[in-house]
Each structure stands twice: as C-alpha cells, then as structure tokens.
MILUMLUM-635356 format. One record per residue (C-alpha): residue in three letters; residue number from 1; x, y, z. Coordinates in nm, 4 decimals, always signed. Layout:
<pts>
{ALA,NUM,{X,Y,Z}}
...
</pts>
This chain:
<pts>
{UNK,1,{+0.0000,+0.0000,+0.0000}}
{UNK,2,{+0.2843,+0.2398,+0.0743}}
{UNK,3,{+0.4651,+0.1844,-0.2419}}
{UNK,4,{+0.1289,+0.2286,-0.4385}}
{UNK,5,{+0.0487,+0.5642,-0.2496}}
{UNK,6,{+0.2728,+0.8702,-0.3095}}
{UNK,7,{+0.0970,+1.0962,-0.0826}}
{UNK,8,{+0.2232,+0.9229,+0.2164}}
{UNK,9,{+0.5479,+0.9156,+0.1304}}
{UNK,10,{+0.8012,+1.1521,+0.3583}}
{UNK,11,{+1.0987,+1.3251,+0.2249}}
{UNK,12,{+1.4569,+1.3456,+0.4113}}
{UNK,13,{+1.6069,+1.7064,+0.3979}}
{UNK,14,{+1.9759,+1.6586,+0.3293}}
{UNK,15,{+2.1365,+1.9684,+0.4350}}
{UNK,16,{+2.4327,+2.1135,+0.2724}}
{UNK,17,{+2.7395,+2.2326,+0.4960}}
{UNK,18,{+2.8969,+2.4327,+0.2330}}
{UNK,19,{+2.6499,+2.6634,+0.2043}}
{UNK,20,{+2.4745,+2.8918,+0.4752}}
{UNK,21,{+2.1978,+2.6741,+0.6910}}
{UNK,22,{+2.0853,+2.9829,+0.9241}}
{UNK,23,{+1.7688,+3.0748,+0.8005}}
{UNK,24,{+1.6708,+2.7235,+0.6673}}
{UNK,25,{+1.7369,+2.5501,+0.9966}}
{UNK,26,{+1.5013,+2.8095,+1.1653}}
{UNK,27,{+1.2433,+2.7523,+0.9107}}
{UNK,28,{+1.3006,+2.3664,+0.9164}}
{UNK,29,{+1.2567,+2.3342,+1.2873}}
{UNK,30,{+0.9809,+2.5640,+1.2580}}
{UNK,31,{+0.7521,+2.3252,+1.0542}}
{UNK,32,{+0.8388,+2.0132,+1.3112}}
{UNK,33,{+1.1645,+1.9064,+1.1503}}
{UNK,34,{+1.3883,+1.6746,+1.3497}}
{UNK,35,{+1.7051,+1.4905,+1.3112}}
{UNK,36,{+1.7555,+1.1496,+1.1683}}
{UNK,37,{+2.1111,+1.1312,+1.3720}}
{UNK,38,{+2.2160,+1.2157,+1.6356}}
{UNK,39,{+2.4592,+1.5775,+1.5854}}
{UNK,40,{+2.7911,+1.5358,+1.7611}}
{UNK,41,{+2.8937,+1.9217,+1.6987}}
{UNK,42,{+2.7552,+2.2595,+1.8725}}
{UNK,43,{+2.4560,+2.4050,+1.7344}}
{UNK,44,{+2.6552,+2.7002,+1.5872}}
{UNK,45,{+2.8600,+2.5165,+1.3855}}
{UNK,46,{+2.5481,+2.3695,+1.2175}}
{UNK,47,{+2.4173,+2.6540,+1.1077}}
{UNK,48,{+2.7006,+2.8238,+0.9041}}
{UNK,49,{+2.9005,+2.6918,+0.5985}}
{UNK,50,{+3.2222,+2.4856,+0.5908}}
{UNK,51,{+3.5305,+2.5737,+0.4536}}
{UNK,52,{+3.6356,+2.2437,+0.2649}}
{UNK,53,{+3.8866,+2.0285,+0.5286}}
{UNK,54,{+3.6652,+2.0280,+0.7920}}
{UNK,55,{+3.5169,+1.7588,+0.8651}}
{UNK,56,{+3.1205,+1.7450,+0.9844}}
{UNK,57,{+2.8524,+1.5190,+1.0791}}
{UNK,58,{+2.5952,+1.4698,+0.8355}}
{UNK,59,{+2.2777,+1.6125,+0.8494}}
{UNK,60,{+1.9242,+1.4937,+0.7449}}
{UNK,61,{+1.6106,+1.6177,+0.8501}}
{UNK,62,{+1.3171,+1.4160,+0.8549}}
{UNK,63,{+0.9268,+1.4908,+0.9486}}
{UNK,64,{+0.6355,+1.2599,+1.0898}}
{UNK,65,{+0.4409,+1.3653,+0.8269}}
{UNK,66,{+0.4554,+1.3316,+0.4259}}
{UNK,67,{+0.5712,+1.6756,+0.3724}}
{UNK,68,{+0.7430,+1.8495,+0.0813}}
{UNK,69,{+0.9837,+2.1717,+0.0224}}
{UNK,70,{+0.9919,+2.2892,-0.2239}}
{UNK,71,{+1.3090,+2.2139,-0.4859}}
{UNK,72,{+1.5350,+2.4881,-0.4594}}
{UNK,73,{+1.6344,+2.6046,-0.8021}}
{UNK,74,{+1.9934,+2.5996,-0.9728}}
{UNK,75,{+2.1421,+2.9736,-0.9936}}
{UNK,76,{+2.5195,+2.9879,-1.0996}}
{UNK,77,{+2.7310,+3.0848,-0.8178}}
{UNK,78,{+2.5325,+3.0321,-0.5338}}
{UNK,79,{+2.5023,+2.6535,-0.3968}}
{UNK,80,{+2.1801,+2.5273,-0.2802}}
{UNK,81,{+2.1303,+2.4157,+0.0911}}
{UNK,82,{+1.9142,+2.1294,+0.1057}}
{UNK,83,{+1.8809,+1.8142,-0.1376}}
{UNK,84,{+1.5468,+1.6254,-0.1080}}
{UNK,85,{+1.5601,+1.2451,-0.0415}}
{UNK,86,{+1.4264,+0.8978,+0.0903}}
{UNK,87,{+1.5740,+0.9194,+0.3991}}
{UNK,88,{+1.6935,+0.5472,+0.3504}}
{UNK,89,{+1.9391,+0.6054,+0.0469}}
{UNK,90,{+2.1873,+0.7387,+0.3399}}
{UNK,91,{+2.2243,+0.3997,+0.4825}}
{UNK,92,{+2.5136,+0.2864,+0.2159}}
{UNK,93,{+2.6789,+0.6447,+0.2518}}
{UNK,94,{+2.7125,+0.5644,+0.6517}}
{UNK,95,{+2.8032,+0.2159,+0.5542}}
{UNK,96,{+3.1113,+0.3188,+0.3786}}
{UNK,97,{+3.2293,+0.5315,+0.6524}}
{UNK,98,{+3.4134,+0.7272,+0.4324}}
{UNK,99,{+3.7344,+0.9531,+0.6324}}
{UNK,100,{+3.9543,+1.2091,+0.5418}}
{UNK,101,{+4.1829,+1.1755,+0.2888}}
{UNK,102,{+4.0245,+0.8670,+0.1418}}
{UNK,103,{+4.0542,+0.8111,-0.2623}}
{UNK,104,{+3.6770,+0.6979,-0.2645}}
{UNK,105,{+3.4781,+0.6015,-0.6339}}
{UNK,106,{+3.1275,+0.6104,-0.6448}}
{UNK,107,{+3.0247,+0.3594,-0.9671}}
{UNK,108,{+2.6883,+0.4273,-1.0501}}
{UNK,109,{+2.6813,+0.8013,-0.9046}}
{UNK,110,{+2.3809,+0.9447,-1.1048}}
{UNK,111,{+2.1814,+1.2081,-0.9519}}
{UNK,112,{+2.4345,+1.2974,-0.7439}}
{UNK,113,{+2.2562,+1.2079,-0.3797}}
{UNK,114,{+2.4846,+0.9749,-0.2512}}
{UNK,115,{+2.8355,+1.1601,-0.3798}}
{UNK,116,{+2.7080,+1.4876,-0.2219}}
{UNK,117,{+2.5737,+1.2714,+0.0802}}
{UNK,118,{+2.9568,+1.1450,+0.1112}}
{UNK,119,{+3.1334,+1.5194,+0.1105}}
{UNK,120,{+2.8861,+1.6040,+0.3961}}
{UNK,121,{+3.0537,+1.3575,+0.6469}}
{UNK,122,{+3.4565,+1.3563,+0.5364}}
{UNK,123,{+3.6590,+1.5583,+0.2733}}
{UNK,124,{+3.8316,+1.2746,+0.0569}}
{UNK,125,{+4.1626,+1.2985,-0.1023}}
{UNK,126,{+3.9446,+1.1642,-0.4676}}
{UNK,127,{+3.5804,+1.1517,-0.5216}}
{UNK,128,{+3.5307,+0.9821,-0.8552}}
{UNK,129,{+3.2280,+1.0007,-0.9616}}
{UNK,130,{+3.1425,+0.7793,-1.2645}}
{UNK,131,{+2.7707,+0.7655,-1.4441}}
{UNK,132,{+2.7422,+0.5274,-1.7531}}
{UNK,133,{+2.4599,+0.6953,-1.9148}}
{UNK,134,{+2.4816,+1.0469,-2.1080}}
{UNK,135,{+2.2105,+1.1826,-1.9621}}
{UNK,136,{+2.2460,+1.0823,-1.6230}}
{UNK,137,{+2.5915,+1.1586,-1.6447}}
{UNK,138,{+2.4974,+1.5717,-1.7028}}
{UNK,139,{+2.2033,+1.5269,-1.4480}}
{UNK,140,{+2.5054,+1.4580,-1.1925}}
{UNK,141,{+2.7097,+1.7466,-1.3492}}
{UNK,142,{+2.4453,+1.9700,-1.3080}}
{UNK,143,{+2.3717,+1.8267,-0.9116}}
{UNK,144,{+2.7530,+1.8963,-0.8078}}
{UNK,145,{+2.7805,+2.1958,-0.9720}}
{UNK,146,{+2.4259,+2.3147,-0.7715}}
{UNK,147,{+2.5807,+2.1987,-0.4190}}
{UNK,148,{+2.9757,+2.1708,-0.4146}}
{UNK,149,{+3.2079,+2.4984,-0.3762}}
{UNK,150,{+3.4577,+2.5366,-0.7085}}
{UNK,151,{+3.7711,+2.4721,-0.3870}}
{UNK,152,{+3.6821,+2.1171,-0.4543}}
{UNK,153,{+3.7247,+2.0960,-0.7913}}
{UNK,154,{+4.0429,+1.9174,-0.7422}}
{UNK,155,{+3.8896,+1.6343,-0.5075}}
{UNK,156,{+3.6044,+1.5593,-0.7245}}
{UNK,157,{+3.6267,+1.4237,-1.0894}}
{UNK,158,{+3.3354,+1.2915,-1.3109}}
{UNK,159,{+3.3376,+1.0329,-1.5631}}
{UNK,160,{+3.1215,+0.8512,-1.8083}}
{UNK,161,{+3.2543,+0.5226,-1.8210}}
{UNK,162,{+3.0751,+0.1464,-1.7944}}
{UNK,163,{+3.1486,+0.1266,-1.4838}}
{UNK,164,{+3.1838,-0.2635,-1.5504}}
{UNK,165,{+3.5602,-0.1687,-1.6745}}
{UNK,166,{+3.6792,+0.0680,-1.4015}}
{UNK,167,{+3.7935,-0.2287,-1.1993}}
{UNK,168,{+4.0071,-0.3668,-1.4801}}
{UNK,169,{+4.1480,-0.0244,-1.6026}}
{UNK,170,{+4.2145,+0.1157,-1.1655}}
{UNK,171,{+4.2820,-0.2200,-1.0175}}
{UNK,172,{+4.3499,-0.1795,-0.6321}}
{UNK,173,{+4.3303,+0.2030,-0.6904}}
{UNK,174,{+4.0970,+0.3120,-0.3873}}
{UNK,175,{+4.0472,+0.2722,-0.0172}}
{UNK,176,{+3.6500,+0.2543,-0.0205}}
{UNK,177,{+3.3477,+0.2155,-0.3456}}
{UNK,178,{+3.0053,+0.2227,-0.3509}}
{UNK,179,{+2.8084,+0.0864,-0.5905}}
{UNK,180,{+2.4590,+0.2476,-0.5623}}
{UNK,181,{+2.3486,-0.0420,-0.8656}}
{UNK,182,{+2.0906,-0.0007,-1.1250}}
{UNK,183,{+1.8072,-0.1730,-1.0282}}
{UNK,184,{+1.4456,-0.2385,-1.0791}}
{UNK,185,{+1.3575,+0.0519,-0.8244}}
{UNK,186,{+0.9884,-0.0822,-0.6799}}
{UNK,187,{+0.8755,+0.2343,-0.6401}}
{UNK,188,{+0.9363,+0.3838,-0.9694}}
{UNK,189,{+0.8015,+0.0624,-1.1296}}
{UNK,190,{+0.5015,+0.0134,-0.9254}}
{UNK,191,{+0.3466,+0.3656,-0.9323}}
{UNK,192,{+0.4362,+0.4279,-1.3525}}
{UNK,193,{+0.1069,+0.5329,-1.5441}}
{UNK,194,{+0.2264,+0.3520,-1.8211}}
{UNK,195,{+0.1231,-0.0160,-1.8381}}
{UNK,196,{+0.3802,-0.0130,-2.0954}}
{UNK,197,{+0.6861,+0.1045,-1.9086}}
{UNK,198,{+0.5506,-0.1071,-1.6199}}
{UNK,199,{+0.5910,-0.4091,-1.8148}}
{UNK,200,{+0.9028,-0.3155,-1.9886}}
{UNK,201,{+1.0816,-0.2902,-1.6296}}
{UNK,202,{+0.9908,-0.6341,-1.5860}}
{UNK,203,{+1.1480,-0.7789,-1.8659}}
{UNK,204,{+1.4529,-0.6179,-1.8094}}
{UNK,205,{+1.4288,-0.7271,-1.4627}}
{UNK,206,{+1.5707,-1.0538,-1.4979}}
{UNK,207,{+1.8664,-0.9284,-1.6508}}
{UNK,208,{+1.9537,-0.6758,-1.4025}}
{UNK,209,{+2.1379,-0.9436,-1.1589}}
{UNK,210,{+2.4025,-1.0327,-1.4419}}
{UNK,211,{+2.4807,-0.6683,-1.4540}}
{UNK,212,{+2.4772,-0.6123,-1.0833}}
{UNK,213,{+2.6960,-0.8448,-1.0252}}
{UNK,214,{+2.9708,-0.7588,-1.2867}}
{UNK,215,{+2.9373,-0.4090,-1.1144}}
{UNK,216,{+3.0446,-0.5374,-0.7744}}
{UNK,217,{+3.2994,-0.7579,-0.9092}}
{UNK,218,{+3.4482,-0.4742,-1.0873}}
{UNK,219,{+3.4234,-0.2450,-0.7780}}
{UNK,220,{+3.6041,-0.4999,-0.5236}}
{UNK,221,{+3.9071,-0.5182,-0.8543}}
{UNK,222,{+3.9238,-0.1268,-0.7690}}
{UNK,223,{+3.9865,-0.1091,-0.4141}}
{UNK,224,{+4.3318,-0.2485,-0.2839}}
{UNK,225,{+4.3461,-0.5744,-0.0859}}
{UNK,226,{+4.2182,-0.4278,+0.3018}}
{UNK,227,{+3.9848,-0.2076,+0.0858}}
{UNK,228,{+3.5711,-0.1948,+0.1599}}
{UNK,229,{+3.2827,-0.2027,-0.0678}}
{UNK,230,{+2.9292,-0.1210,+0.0221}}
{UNK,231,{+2.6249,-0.2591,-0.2783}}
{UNK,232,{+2.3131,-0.0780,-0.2528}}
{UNK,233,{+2.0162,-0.0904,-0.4025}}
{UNK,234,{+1.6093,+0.0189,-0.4065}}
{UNK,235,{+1.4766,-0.2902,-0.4643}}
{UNK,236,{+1.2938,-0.5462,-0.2576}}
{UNK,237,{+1.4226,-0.8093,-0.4826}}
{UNK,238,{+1.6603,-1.1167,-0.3199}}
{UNK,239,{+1.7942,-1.2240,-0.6758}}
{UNK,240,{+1.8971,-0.8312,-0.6973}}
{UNK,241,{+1.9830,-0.8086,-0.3305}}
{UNK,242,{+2.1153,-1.1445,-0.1449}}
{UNK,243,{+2.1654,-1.3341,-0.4552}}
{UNK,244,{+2.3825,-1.1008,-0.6225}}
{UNK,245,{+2.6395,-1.0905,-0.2459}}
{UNK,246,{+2.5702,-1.4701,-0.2547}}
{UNK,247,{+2.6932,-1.4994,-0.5567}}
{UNK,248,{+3.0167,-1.2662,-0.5141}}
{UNK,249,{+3.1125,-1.4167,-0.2059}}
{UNK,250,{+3.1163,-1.8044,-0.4062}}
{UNK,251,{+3.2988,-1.6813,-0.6676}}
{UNK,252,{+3.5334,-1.4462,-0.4938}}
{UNK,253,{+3.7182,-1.6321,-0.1974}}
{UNK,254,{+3.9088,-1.3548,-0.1104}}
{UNK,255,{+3.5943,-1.1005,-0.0363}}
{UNK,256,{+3.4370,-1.1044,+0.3193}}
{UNK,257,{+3.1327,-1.0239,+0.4509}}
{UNK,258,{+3.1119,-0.7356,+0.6782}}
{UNK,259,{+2.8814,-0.6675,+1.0046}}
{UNK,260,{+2.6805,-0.3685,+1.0278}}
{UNK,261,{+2.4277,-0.5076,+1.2925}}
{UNK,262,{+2.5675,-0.2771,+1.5680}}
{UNK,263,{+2.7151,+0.0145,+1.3689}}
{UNK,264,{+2.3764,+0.0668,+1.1756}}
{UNK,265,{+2.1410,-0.1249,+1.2029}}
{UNK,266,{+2.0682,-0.1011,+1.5769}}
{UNK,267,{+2.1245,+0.2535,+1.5787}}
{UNK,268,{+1.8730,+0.3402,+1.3079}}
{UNK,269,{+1.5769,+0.0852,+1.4083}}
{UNK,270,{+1.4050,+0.3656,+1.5490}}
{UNK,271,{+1.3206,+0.5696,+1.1879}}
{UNK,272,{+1.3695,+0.2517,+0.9857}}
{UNK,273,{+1.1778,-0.0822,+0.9702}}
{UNK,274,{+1.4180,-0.3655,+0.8684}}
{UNK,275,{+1.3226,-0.6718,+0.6948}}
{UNK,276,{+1.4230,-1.0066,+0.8006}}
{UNK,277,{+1.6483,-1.1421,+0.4936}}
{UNK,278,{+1.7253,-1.4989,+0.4556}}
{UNK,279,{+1.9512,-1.5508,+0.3506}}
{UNK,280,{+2.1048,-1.3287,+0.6297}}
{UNK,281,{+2.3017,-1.1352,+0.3614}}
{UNK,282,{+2.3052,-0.7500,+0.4169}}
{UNK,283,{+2.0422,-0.5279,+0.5392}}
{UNK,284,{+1.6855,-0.4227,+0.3580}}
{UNK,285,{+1.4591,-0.1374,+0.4823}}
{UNK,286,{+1.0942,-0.1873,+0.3895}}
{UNK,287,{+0.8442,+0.1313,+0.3684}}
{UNK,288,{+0.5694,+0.1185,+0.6017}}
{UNK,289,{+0.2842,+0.3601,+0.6999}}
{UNK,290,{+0.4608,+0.6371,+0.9384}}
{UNK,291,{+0.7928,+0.5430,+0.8317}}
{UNK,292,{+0.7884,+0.5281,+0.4585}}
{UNK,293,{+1.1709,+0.4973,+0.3714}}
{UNK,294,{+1.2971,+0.2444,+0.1516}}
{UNK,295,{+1.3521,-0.0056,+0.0069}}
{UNK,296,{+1.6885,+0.0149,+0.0356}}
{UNK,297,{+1.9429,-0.2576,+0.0430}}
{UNK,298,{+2.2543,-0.2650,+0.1741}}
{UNK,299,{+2.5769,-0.4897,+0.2007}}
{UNK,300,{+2.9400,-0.3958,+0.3035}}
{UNK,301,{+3.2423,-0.6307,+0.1669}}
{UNK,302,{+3.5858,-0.6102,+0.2284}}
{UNK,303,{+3.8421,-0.7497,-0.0043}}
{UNK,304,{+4.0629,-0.8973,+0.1282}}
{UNK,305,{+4.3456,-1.0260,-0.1079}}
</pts>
C-alpha cells in the first residue's frame, strides 16, 4: 500500500554544509523538523558553511508527516542548501564510513545524492564520480555543480565510463566504493502510469542481476586488498539483493562479509523498519505507513586479497 500511495510518502532534507543553513534551519525546525542522527557538533557550527577540510557530521532532517519543500532552483554561483531524499538512500553512505583523505569512487553516481551525501561527512583525497549513461551523467554534473564549492574541484572528478571496466582499467586504486546499482527501483516501477513502461521494467528485470553483479565484481578489482565495498540498491528483490552478495562471495574467496548489525542497524531501528532477509546477507529497509523509507538494500564487503 505504501509503495502504491505517493501521498504518504516523507521526504529526508539533506542539508548542505557548504552553504549557509541559518535561516533554513530556523524555518526547518519551525515546521516540526527533526534529526535522523544524532549531531555530535555545537549548534553554531550547524548553522554556518564549511570551509572544505573540515570535517562534519551529516545532516538529514526528517518529518512525521509526508511533507514536501519545495526544490530549490539551480542559480550559478550560489550553492543550494538542502537536497530532497528517501531518507533510507543514506544507509550505504554511513556504511562506507568514508574519512579524510580517502581516494573513494562512487560507480553508478547518477543524480548525485549519494556523492554529495559522502562530502557532507569527510573531505576525501578523490571523489570519482562515474555515471554510464549520457544523460544521467549531465544530471550529476548539473547536481555537483548546484551543491559543491569550485575549492573542490580538485577532489572531485566525473566520468562517463561502464562502470563494468573501471575495476580492470584502476585495479586496487581506492580505499573505499560504492556501488549504488541499477536496479528495478519498486517504487518507480510500481506507481508508472504507463502499463507499458511497467511491463518493460519487468522484462529487463531478470537481466539486471548479471549486470549487478559484474558491477560489484568490478568495484572490489578497484579497491586495494584491506579495501571496503558497500552494494546498494532500491529494490525489494533477493535475486537483486542477497543473490547477487551470494553470488560474489562463491565466486570471490578472497571477499568477506562485513557486520553492520551494531554500527547501523541497531542505531537506526528507530526511523527505519528492517526486513528479516534470509539468507542473512546484508540489510533491507521496507516502507511502512509512518515510516515510509525504503527499500533500500545494503551490504558492506571487504576485499581482502
């Protein structure tokens, strides 16, 4: 019912620390705004922008109600403060735990959520960004352009690659890559007007897993041995989800599965209702009335040879 009904859906307000949060956060808090996490730095420091270097806790602002701000529109020179999102689509970003200094590739970065979601919480030594399709690849030009100061031009670089090749052509490059896969997205599927498109997506459905899982493979070639990757995706589907890790972690000896029980999961139960996966192979949040977020999977792997 959730899934089918897009007036009950909530919206997360991702805010942006590089540009000036005074007046929003008011206005925010204002209309019954609250934090999804919990902040670890004073209130003033919140409020006004960050030089890049400094490091800050990421902030999302969520509401018990299915409420909407309005997009803020794209004006050259002046970055926008707040990004609209499912709240949920954060859970792979705090997954990878990005730090300081971190050479960092995000595979499958198109719109932009996730890679502007990741400079909230560190400053990495490389941000690459990588978007197979054309069009996608200028929507995500366009969304880092709208949100991240020109001083990071030189930490952030975009390409338009199949991201299926990075691994072979950057082997053991980075320290951490997510890989935000292309999926069958339920909600985008389920609630399409066009019977067409509807059954179109499920067609291509049962070839998504192949790709999937050539885009993991070619993310844990990327990262040197000792290096993490977190798969995501917005899908409620295991042959997308735990079949695709499953089948990873029998091919790939080397790879381990990480634990994110205590480091997420338990912290986040509160705002997020998780499904009960068997197999017990990463984590899946499942919309429900009141707490609409999701679906989101997640999965962390580290390689490690």
């Amino acid at each position: 019912d959730v899934l089918l009904n897009p007036h009950c859906w909530q919206y997360g307000v991702l805010l942006n620390r590089f540009s000036d949060l005074t007046a929003v956060l008011l206005h925010l808090k204002s209309l019954g705004y609250y934090s999804l996490l919990p902040l670890t730095d004073s209130s003033d420091s919140q409020s006004k922008p960050h030089a890049s270097g400094l490091q800050a806790p990421l902030q999302c602002l969520v509401h018990k109600d299915p409420l909407r701000l309005p997009t803020q529109r794209h004006h050259p020179g002046w970055l926008k403060q707040y990004y609209l999102l499912n709240a949920a689509s954060l859970l792979p970003v705090l997954a990878l735990g990005v730090k300081d200094g971190e050479k960092v590739l995000d595979l499958c970065s198109a719109p932009g959520g996730k890679a502007l979601a990741l400079l909230q919480v560190a400053t990495p030594g490389l941000l690459h960004c990588n978007e197979v399709d054309k069009s996608r690849y200028e929507w995500l030009l366009k969304t880092l352009e709208s949100y991240i100061p020109p001083s990071l031009g030189d930490t952030v670089t975009v390409t338009n690659m199949d991201g299926r090749a990075i691994g072979g052509k950057q082997s053991e490059t980075y320290d951490k890559v997510l890989v935000d896969a292309p999926c069958s997205n339920d909600r985008s599927w389920l609630f399409s007007p066009v019977a067409q498109q509807g059954e179109l997506w499920l067609r291509e459905r049962a070839q998504l897993p192949y790709l999937q899982k050539e885009l993991l493979c070619s993310a844990l070639a990327a990262v040197h041995p000792g290096g993490q990757v977190v798969y995501s995706t917005c899908t409620l589907s295991r042959a997308e989800n735990q079949s695709v890790i499953e089948g990873v972690l029998t091919s790939c000896p080397s790879v381990e599965l990480l634990d994110l029980e205590k480091e997420l999961v338990g912290s986040l139960s509160e705002h997020f209702r998780f499904a009960c996966l068997q197999p017990p192979l990463g984590h899946l949040v499942i919309p429900v009335q009141g707490r609409t977020w999701g679906p989101m999977f997640v999965c962390k792997l580290k390689r490690n040879s």
